[in-house]
VOGU-3710 file (C-alpha; in Angstrom, 3 decimals, decimal comma):
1> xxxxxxxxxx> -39,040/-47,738/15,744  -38,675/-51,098/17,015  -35,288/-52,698/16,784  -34,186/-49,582/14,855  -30,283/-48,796/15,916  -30,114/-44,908/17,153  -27,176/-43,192/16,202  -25,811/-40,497/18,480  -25,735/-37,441/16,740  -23,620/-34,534/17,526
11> xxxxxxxxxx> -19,983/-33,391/18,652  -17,876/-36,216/18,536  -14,993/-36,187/21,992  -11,931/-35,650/20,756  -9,655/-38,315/21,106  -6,107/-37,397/23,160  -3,751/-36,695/20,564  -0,665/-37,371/23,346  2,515/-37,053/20,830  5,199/-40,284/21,835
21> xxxxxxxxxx> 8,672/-38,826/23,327  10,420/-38,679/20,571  13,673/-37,421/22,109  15,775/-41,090/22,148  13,658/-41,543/18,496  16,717/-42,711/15,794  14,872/-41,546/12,674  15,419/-42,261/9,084  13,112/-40,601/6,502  13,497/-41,714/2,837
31> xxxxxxxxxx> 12,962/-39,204/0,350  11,521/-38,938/-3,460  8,759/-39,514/-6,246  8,728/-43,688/-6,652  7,703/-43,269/-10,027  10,629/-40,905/-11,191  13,508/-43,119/-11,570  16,671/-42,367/-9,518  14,255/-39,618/-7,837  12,904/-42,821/-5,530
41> xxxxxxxxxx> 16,904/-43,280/-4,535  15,509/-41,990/-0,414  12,454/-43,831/-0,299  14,118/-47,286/-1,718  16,492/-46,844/1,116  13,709/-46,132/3,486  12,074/-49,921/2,339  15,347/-51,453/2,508  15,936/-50,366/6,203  12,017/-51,174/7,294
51> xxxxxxxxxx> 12,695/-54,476/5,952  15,795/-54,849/8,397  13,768/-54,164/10,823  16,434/-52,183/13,134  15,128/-52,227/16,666  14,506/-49,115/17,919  14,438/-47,016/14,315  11,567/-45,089/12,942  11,602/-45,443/9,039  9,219/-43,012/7,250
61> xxxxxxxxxx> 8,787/-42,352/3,704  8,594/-38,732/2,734  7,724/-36,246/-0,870  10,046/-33,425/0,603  8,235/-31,253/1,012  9,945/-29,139/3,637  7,261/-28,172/5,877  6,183/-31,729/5,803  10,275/-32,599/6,619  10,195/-30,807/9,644
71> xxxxxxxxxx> 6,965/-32,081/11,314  8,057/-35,581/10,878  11,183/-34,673/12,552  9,531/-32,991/15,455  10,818/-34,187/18,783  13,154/-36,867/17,149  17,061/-36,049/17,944  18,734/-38,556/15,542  17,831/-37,308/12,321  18,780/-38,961/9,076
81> xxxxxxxxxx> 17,629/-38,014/5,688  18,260/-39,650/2,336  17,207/-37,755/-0,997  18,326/-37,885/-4,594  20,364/-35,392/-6,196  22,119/-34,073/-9,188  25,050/-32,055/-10,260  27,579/-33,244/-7,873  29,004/-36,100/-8,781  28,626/-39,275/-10,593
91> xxxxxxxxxx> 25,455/-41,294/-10,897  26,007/-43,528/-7,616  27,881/-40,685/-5,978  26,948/-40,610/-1,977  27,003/-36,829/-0,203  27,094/-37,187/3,590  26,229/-33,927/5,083  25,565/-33,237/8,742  23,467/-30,128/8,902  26,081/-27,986/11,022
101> xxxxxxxxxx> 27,792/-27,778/7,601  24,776/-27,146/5,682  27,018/-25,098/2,722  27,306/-28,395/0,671  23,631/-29,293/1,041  22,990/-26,134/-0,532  25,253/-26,067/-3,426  23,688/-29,987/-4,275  20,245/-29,894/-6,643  17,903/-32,401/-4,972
111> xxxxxxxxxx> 15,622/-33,661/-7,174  12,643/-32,717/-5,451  10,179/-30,449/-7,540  8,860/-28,439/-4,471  10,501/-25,232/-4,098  10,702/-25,684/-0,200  12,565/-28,788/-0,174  15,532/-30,688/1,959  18,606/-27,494/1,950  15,525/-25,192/2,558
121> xxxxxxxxxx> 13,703/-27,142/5,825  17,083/-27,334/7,230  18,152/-23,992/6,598  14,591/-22,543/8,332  14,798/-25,427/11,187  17,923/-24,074/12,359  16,635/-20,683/11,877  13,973/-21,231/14,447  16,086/-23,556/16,925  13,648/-26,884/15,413
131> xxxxxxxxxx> 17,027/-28,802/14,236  17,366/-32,243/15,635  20,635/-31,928/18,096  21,881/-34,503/15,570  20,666/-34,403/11,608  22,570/-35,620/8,968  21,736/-36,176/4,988  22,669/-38,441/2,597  22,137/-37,658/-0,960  22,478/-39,696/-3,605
141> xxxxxxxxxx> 23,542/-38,791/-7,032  21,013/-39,941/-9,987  20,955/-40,267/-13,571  17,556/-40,749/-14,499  14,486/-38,712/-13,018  12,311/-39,885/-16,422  8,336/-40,538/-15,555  8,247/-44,495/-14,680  12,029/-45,198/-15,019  13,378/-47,864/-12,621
151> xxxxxxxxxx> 16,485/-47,028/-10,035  19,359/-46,994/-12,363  22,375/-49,411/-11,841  24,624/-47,069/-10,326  21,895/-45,841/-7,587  20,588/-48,953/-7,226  24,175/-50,433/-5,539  24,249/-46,765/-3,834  21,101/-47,868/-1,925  22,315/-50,447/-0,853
161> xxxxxxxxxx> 25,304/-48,726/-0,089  23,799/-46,006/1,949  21,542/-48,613/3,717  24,830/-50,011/4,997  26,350/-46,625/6,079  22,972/-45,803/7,934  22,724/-48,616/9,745  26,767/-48,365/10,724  26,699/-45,113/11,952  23,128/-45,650/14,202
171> xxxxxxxxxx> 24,854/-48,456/15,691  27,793/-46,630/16,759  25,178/-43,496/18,027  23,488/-46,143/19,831  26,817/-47,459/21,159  27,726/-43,520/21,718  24,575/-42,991/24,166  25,518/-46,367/26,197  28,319/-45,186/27,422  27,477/-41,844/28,038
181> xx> 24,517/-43,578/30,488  26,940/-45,584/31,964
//
């Protein structure tokens, strides 16, 4: 077969799957279904923060799914997640949890609809010792979790709100680690 192009057929090598040192990682992952209304609260924070573009922070957009949760947080140490919720407060409401006081992340409904969500991937990541040495959750009351609903006033200022807070407090971790190299 003249000018014909062989293809090698057979076991492809593996490419080296070397995972990136994650340890000095400052994650965020966003949280939520974007077509649920005030259920896309995490991930519109997420978009918000990529389009900062924060040196040095890892922005990732998440379902919830807990097992999911905790292999995007593998290796990371500066752990921050941001999910919807209900129950607790006002539509706008913001929870800040750090996951060494995981009781109020427990008593909060997140919106998610998988069973194994955000209070139960923390709960089992401590459980096994696979808890960032720093995690901390922001949740974000909602109103409206309707099928193709928009962010709702009230979430849509705590977004923005949250994005703020986020970006605050990873500056003054960053600022933290400085002067502990120092």
């Amino acid at each position: 077969m003249a000018g014909a192009v062989r293809r090698r057929m057979g076991k492809r090598r593996p490419r080296d799957h070397v995972k990136p040192d994650r340890r000095r990682t400052r994650l965020v992952i966003g949280i939520g279904n974007p077509d649920r209304g005030d259920d896309s609260a995490g991930r519109a924070v997420a978009q918000r923060l990529r389009e900062l573009c924060v040196p040095g922070l890892e922005v990732l957009e998440s379902d919830g799914e807990g097992a999911s949760l905790m292999a995007a947080w593998e290796g990371a140490d500066d752990v921050v997640l941001v999910d919807a919720c209900r129950g607790g407060g006002a539509p706008g409401s913001v929870h800040r949890i750090e996951a060494g006081h995981a009781e109020p992340l427990t008593a909060l409904r997140h919106a998610s609809t998988h069973s194994f969500g955000v209070a139960a991937a923390v709960r089992l990541a401590q459980a096994l010792g696979r808890i960032p040495s720093r995690l901390v959750v922001y949740a974000i009351e909602g109103a409206l979790f309707s099928q193709g609903e928009g962010l709702s006033t009230p979430v849509d200022h705590a977004v923005d709100e949250v994005v703020g807070s986020v970006v605050r407090d990873l500056s003054c971790r960053a600022d933290e680690r400085s002067l502990g190299e120092a």
